[in-house]
Each structure stands twice: as C-alpha cells, then as structure tokens.
FINU-183570 format. One line per 3 residues: number of its first residue (from 1); their letters; for each residue x, y negated, z of N, C-alpha, C, O. Coordinates in Angstrom, 3 decimals. Layout:
# FINU-183570
NUM> A> X Y Z X Y Z X Y Z X Y Z | ...
//
This chain:
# FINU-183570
1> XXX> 53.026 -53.903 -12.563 52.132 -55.017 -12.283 51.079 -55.142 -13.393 49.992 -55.671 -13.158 | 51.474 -54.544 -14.882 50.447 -54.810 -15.481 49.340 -53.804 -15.427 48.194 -54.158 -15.704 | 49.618 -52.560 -15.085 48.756 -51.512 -15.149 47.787 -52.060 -13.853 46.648 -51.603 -13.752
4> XXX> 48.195 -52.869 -13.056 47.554 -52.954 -11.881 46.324 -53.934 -12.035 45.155 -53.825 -11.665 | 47.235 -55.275 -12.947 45.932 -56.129 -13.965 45.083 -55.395 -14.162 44.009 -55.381 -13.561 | 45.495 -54.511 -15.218 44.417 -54.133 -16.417 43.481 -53.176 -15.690 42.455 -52.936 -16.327
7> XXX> 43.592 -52.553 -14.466 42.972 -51.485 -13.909 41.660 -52.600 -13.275 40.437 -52.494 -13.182 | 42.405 -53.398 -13.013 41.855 -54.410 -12.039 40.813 -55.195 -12.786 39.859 -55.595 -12.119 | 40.844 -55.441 -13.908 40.280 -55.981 -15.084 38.970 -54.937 -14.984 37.852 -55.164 -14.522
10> XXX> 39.509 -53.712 -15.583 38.579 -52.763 -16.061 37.506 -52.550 -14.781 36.323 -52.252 -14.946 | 38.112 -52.750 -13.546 37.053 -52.353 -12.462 36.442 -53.684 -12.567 35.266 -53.423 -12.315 | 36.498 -54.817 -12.759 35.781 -55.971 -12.369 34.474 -56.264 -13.472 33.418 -56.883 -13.334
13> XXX> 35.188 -55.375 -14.837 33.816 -55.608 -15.911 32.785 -53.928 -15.678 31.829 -53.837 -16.449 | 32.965 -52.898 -14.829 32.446 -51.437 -14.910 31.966 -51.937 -13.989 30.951 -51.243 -14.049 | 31.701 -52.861 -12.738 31.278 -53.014 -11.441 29.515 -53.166 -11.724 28.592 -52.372 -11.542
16> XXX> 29.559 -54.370 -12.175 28.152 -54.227 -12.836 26.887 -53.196 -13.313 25.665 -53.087 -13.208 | 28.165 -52.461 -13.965 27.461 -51.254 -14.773 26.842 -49.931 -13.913 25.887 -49.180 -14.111 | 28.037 -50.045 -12.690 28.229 -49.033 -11.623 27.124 -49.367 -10.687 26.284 -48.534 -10.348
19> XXX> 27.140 -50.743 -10.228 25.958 -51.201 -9.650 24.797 -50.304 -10.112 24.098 -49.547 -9.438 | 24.771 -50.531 -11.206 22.852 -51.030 -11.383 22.864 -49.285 -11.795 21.738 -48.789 -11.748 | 23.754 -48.526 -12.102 23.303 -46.999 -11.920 23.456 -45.603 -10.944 23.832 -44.434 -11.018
22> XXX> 22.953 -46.476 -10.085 22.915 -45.820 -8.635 21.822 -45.059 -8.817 20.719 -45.500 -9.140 | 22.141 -43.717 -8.584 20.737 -43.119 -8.354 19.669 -43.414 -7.591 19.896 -43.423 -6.382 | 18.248 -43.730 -8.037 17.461 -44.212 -7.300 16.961 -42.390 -6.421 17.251 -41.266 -6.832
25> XXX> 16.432 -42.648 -5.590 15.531 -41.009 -4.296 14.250 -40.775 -5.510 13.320 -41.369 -6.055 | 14.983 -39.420 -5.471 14.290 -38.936 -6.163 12.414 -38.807 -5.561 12.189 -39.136 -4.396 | 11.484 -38.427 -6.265 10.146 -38.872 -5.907 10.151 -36.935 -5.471 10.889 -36.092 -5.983
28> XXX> 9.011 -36.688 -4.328 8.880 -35.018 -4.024 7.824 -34.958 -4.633 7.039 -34.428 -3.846 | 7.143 -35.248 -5.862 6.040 -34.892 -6.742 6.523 -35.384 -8.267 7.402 -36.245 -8.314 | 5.957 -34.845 -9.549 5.973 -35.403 -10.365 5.001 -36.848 -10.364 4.121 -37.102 -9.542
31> XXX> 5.395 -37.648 -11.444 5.012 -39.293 -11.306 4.760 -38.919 -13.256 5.439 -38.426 -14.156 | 3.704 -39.372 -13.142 3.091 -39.036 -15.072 4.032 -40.826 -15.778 4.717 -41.645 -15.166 | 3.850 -40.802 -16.391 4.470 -41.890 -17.490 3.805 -43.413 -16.890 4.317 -44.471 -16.523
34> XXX> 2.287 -42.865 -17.014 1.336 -44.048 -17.191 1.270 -44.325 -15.950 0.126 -44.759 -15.816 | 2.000 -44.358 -14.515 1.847 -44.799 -13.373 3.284 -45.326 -13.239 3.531 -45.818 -12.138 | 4.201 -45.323 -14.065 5.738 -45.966 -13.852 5.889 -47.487 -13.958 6.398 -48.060 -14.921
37> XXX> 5.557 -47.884 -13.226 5.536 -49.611 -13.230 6.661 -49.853 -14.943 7.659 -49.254 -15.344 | 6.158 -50.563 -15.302 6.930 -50.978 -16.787 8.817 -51.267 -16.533 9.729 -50.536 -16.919 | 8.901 -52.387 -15.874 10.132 -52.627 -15.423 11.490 -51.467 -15.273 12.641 -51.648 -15.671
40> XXX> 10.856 -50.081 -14.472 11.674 -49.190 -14.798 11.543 -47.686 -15.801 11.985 -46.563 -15.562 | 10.794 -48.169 -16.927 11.021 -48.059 -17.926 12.120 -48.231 -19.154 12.293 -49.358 -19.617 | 12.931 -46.996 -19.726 13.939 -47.581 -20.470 13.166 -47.830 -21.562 12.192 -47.101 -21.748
43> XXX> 13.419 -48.768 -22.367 13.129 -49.323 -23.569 13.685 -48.208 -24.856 14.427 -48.707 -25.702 | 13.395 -47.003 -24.964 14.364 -46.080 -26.001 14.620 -46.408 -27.302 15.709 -46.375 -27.873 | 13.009 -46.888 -27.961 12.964 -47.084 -29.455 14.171 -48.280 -29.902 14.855 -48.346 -30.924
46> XXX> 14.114 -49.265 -28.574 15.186 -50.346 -29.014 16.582 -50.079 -29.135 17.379 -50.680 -29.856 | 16.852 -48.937 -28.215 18.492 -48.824 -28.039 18.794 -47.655 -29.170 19.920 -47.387 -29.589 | 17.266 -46.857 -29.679 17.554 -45.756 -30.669 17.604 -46.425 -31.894 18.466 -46.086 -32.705
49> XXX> 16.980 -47.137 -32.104 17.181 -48.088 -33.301 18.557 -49.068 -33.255 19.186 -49.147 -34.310 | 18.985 -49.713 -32.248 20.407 -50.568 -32.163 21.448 -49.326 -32.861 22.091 -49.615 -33.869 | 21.552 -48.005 -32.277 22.552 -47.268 -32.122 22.506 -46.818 -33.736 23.557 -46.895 -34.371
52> XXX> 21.050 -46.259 -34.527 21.482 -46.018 -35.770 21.591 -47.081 -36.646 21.858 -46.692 -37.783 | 21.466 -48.446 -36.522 21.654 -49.984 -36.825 23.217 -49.915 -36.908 23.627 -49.748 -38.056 | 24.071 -49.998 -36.042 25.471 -50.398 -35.637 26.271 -48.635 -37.010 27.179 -48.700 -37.839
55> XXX> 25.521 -47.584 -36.676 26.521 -46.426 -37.195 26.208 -46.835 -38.510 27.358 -46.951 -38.935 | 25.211 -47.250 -39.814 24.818 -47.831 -40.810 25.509 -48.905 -40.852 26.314 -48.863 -41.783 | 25.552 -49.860 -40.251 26.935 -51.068 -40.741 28.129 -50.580 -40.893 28.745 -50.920 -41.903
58> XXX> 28.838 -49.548 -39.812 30.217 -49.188 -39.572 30.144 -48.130 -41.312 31.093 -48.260 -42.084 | 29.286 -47.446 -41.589 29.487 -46.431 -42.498 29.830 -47.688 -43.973 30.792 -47.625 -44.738 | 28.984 -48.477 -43.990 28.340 -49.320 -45.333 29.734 -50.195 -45.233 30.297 -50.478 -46.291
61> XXX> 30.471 -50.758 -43.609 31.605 -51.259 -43.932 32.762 -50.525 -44.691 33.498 -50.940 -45.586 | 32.701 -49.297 -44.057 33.932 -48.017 -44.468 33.607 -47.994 -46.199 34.565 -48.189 -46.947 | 32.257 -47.756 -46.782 32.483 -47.208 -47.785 32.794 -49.003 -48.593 33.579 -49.061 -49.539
64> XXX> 32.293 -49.941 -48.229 32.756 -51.196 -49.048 34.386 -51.100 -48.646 35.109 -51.378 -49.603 | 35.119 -50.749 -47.370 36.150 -51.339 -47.708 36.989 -50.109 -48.547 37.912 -50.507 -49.258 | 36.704 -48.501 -48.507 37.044 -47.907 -49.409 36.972 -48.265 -51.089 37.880 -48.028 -51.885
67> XXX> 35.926 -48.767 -51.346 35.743 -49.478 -52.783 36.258 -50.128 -53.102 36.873 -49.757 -54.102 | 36.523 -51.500 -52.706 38.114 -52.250 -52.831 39.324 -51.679 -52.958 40.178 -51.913 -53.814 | 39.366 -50.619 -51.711 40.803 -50.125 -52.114 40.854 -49.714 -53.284 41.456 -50.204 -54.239
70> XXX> 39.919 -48.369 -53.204 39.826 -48.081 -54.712 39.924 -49.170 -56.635 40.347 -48.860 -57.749 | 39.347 -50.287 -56.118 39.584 -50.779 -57.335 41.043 -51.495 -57.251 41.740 -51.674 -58.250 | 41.473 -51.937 -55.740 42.918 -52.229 -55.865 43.802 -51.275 -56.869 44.411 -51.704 -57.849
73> XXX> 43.764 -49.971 -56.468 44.592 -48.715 -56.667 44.421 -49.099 -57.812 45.247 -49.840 -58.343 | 43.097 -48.601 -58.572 42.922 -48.670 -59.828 44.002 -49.755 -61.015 44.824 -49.528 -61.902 | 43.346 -51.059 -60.324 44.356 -52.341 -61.061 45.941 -51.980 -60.919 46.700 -52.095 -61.881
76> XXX> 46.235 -51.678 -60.047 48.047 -51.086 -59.945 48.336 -49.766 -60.863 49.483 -49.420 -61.144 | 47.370 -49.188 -61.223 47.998 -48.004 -62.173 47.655 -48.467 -63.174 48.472 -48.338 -64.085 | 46.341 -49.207 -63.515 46.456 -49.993 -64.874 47.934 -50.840 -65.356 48.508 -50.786 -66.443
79> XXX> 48.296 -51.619 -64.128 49.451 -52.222 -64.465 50.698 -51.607 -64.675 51.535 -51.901 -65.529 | 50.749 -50.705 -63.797 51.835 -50.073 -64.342 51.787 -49.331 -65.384 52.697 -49.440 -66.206 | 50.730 -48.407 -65.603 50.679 -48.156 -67.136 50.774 -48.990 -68.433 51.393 -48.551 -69.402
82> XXX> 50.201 -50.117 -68.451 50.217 -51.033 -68.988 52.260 -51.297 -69.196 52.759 -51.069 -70.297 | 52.891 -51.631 -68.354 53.782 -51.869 -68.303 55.203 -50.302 -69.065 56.288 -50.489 -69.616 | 54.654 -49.260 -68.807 55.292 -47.942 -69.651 55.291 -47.704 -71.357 55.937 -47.024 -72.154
85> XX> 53.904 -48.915 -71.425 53.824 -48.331 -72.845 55.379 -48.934 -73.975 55.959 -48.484 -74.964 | 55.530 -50.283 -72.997 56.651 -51.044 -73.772 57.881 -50.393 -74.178 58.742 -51.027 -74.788
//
C-alpha cells in the first residue's frame, strides 16, 4: 500500500511536467530565431546561470563544511596530545 502512495504521489507532482512537454508538430520548413513568437522561447541565460549559481553554493557549502570538520579534528588531536604529555 505504500509503494502504491508513493507511486501515486510521484505521478501526481510529474503530471504537470509531463503535460507541458508534449511534443509540439514539428514545422516542414526551418523557422529563423527572429520569427519565434517570444513566449516559446526558452529563457537559457536564466536557467544557465541558476544551474552554475546552485553547483557554486553546493561546492562553497562542501568546502565550509569540510573546514569545520577539519578544525574539529584538529582541536581533538590537540587535546589529546595535550593530554599524553602528562
């Protein structure tokens, strides 16, 4: 029953997506840029810029939360060294 949820879930949020990428009929001539009504136009620069936006946070998060660890580590071998010399 739950696989049946979650399938059920997953089709109800992809429906949308599935919708709206229906292949439109293809045209029997080429169509130049500057005659494509704007509307079906993808917007590229925005989604090329979002996409290297999001991989620059995920990297800048990884290496901040590596740095912490690292100075965690650090403070624990200080302490325990600290603690051998006695």
């Amino acid at each position: 029953m739950r696989y049946v949820r979650l399938a059920l879930f997953v089709a109800l949020l992809l429906a949308p997506a599935m919708a709206g990428a229906q292949p439109q009929p293809s045209p029997d001539e080429f169509i130049p840029i500057s005659e494509v009504p704007p509307e079906e136009q993808i917007p590229a620069i925005t989604l090329v810029a979002s996409a290297y936006g999001l991989v620059w946070v995920a990297v800048l998060a990884y290496v901040w939360s590596l740095g912490r660890r690292l100075q965690a580590a650090e403070r624990e071998i200080a302490r325990l060294e600290g603690g051998r010399d006695r």
